[in-house]
ZADRENVO-408970 format. One line per field, with one value per residue: x, y, z of N, C-alpha, C, O in turn. Coordinates in nm, 4 decimals. Layout:
<nodes>
n.x (X	...)
n.y (Y	...)
n.z (Z	...)
ca.x (X	...)
ca.y (Y	...)
ca.z (Z	...)
c.x (X	...)
c.y (Y	...)
c.z (Z	...)
o.x (X	...)
o.y (Y	...)
o.z (Z	...)
</nodes>
This chain:
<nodes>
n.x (-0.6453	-0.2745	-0.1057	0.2376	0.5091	0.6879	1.0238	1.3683	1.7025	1.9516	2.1307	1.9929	1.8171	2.0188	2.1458	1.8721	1.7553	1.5910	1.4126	1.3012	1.1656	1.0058	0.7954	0.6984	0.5645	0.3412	0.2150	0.1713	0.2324	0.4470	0.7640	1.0031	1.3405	1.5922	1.9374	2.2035	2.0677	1.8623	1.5369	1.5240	1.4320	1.1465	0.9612	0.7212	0.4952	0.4052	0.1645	0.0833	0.1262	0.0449	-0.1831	-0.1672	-0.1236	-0.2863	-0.5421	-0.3775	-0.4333	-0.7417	-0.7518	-0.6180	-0.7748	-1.0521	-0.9663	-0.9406	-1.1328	-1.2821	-1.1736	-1.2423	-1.5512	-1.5534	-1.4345	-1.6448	-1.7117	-1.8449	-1.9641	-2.1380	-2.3575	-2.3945	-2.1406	-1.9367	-2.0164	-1.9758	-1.6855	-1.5904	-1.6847	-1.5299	-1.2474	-1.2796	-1.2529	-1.0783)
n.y (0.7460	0.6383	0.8027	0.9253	0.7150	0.8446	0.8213	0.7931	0.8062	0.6591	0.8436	1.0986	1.1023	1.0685	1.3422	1.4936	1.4069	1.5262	1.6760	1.4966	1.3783	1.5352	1.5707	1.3219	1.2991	1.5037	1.4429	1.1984	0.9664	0.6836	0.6667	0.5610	0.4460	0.3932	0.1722	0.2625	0.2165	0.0312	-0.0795	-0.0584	0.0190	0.1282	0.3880	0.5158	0.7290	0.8058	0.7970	0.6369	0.4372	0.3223	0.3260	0.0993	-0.1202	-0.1503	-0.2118	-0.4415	-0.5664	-0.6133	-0.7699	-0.9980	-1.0883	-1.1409	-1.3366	-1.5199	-1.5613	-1.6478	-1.9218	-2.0124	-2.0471	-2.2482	-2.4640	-2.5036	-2.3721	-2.1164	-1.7843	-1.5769	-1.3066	-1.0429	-1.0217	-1.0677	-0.8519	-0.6256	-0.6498	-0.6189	-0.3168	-0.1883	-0.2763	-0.0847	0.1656	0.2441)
n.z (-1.9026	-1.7701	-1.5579	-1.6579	-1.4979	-1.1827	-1.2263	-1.1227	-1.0830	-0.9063	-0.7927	-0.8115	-0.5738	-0.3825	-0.4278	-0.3770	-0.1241	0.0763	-0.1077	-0.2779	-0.0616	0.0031	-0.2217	-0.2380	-0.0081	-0.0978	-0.3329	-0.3319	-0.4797	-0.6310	-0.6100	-0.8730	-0.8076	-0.9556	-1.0543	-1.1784	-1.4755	-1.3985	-1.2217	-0.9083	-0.6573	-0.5390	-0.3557	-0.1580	-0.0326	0.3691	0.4306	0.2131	0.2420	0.4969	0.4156	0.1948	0.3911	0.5116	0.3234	0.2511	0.5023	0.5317	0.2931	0.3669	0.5784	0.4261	0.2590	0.4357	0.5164	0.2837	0.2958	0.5474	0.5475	0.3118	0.4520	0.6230	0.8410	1.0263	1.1124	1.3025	1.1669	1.2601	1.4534	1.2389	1.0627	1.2509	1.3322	1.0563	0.9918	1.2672	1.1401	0.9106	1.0378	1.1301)
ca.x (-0.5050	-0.2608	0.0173	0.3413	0.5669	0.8216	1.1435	1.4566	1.8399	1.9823	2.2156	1.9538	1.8369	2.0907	2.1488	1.8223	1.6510	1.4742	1.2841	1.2210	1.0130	0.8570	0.7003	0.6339	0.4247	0.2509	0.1540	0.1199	0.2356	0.5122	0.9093	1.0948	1.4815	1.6939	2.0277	2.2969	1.9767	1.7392	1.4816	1.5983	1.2964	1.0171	0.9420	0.6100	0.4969	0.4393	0.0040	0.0370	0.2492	-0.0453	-0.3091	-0.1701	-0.1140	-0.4829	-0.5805	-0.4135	-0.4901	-0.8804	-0.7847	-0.6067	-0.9077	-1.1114	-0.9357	-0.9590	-1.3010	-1.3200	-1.1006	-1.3211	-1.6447	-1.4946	-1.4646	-1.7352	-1.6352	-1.9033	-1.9585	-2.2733	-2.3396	-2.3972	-1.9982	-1.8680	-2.0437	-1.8892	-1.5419	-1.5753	-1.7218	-1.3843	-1.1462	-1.3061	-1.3238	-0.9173)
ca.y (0.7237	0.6589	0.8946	0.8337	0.6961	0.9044	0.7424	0.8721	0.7486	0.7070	0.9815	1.2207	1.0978	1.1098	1.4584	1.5931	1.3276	1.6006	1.7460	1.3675	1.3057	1.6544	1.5780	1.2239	1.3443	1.6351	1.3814	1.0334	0.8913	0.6162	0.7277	0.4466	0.4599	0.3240	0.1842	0.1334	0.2183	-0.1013	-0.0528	-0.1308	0.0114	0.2058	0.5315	0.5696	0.8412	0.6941	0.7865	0.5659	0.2606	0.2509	0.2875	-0.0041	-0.2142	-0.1702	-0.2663	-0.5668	-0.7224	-0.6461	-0.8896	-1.1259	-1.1206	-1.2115	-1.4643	-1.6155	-1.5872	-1.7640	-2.0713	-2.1040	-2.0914	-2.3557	-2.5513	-2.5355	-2.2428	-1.9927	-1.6741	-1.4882	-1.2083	-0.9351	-1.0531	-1.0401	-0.7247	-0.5628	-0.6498	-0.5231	-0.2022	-0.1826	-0.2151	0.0651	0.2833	0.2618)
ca.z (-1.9322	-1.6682	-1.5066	-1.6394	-1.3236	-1.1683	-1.2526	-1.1111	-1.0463	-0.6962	-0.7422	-0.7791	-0.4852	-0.3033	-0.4415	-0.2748	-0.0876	0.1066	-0.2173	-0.3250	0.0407	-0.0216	-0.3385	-0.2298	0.0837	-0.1756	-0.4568	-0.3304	-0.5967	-0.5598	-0.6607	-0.8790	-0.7912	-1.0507	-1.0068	-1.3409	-1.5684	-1.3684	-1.1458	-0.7648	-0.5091	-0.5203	-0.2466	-0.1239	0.1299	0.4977	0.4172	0.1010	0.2849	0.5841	0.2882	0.1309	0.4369	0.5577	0.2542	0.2355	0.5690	0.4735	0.1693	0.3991	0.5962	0.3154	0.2285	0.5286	0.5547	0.2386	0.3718	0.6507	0.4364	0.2219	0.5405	0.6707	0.9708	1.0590	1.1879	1.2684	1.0445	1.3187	1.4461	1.1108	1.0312	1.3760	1.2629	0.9428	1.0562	1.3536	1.0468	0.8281	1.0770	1.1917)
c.x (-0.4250	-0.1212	0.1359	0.4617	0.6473	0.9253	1.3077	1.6088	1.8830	2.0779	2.1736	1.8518	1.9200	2.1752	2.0349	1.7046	1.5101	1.3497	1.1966	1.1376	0.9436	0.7473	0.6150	0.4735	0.3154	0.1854	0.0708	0.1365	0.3784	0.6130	0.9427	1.2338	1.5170	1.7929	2.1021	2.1747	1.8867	1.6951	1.5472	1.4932	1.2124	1.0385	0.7879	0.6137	0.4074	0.2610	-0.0274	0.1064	0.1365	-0.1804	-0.3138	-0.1732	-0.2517	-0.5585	-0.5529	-0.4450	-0.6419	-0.8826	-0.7540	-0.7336	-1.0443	-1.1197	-0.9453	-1.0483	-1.3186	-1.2867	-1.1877	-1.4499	-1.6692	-1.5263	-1.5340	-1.7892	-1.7645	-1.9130	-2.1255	-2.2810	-2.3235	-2.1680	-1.9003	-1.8962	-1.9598	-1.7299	-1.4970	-1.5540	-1.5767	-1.3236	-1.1802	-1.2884	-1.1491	-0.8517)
c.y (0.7372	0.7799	0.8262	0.8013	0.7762	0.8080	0.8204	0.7818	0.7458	0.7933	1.0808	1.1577	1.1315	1.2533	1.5901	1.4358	1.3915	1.6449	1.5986	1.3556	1.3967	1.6145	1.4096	1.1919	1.4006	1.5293	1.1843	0.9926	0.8428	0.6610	0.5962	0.4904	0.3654	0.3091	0.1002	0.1388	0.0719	-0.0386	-0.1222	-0.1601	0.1213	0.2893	0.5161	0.6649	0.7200	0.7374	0.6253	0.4406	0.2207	0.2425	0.1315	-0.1112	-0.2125	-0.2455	-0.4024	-0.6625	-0.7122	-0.7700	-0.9697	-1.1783	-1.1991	-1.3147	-1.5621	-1.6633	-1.6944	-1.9564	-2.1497	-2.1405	-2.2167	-2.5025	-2.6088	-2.4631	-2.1520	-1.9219	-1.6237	-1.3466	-1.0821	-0.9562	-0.9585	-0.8931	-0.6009	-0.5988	-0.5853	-0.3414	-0.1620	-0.1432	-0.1252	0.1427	0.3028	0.3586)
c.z (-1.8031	-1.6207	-1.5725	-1.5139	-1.3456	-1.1368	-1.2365	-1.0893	-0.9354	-0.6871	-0.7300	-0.6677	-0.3814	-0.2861	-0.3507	-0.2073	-0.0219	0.0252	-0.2815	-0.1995	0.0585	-0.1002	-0.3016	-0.1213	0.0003	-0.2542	-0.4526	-0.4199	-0.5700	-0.7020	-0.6798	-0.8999	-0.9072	-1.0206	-1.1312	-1.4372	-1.4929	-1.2860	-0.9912	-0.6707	-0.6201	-0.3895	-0.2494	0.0072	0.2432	0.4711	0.2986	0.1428	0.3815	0.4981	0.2683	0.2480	0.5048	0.4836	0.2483	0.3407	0.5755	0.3678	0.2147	0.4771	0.5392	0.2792	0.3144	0.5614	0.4567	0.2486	0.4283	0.5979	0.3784	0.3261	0.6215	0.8030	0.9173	1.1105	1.1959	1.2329	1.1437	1.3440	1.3173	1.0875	1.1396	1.3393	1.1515	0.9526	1.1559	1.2422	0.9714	0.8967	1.1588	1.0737)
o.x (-0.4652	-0.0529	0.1531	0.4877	0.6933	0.9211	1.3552	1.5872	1.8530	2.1168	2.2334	1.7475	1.8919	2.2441	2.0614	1.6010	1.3925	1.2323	1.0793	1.0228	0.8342	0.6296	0.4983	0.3671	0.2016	0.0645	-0.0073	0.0309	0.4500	0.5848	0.9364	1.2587	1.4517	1.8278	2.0949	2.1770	1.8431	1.7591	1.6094	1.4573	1.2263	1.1332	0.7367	0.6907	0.3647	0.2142	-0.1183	0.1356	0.1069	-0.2684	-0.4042	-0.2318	-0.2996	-0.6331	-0.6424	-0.4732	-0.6898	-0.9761	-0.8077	-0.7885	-1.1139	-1.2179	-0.9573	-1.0680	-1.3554	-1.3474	-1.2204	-1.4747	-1.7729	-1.5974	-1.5186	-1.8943	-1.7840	-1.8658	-2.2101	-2.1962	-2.2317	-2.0858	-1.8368	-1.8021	-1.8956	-1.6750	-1.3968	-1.4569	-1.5048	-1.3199	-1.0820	-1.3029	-1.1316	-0.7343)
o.y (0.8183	0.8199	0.7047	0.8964	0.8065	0.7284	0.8914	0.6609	0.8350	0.8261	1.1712	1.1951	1.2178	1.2856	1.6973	1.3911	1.3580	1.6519	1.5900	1.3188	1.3865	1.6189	1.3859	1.1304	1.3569	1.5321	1.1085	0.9651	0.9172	0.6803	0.5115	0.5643	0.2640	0.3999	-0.0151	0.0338	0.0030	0.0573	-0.2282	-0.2657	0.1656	0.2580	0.5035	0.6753	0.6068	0.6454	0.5423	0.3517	0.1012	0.1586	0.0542	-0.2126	-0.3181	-0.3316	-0.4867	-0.7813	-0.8111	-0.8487	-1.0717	-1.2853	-1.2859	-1.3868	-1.6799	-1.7706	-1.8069	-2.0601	-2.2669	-2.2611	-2.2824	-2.6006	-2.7155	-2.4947	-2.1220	-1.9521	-1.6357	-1.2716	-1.0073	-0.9112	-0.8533	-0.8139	-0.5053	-0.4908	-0.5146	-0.2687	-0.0856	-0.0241	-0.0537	0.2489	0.3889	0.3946)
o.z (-1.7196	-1.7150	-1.5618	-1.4402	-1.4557	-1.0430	-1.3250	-1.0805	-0.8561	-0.5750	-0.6716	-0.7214	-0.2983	-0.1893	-0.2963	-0.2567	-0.0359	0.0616	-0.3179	-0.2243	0.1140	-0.0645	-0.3328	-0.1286	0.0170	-0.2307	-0.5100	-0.4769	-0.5029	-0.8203	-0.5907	-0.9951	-0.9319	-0.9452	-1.1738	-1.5015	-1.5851	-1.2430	-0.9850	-0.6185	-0.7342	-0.3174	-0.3606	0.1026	0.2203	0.5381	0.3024	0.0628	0.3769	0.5180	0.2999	0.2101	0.5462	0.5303	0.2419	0.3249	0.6308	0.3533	0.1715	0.4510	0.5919	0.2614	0.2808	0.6185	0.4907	0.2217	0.4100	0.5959	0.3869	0.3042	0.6809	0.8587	0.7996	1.2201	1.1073	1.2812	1.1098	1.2642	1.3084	1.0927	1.0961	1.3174	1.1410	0.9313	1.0915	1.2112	0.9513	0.8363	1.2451	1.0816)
</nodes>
């Protein structure tokens, strides 16, 4: 079952923003701001923002690989494997 999100208003934000980027560092788990009862942004902590952007240029990667694939573009596997290996290890 999953967590339910933390869902807050931007006034209590702007009431303690400090205790909101405490808990956001402590929990990793991403803060939704509300604004007028709608959603506006999202908060993530600065671990869970380079998480996610690692992640996705591994998937743009991917994707690219499959492009070239498609096209007919090769690589030799040791290469590829040495690249791979680089980005895991950043």
């Amino acid at each position: 079952m999953s967590k339910t999100p933390i869902i807050i208003p931007i006034s209590d934000l702007r009431q303690d923003t400090s205790g909101i980027i405490k808990h956001l560092a402590a929990s990793r788990e991403p803060v939704f701001i509300t604004q007028r009862g709608r959603a506006a942004a999202v908060m993530v902590s600065m671990q869970e923002y380079e998480q996610t952007q690692h992640d996705m240029e591994i998937l743009r990667l991917l994707a690219r690989g499959e492009k070239e694939i498609d096209a007919g573009i090769g690589y030799k596997l040791e290469t590829v494997l040495a690249e791979a290996d680089a980005l895991l290890a950043e």
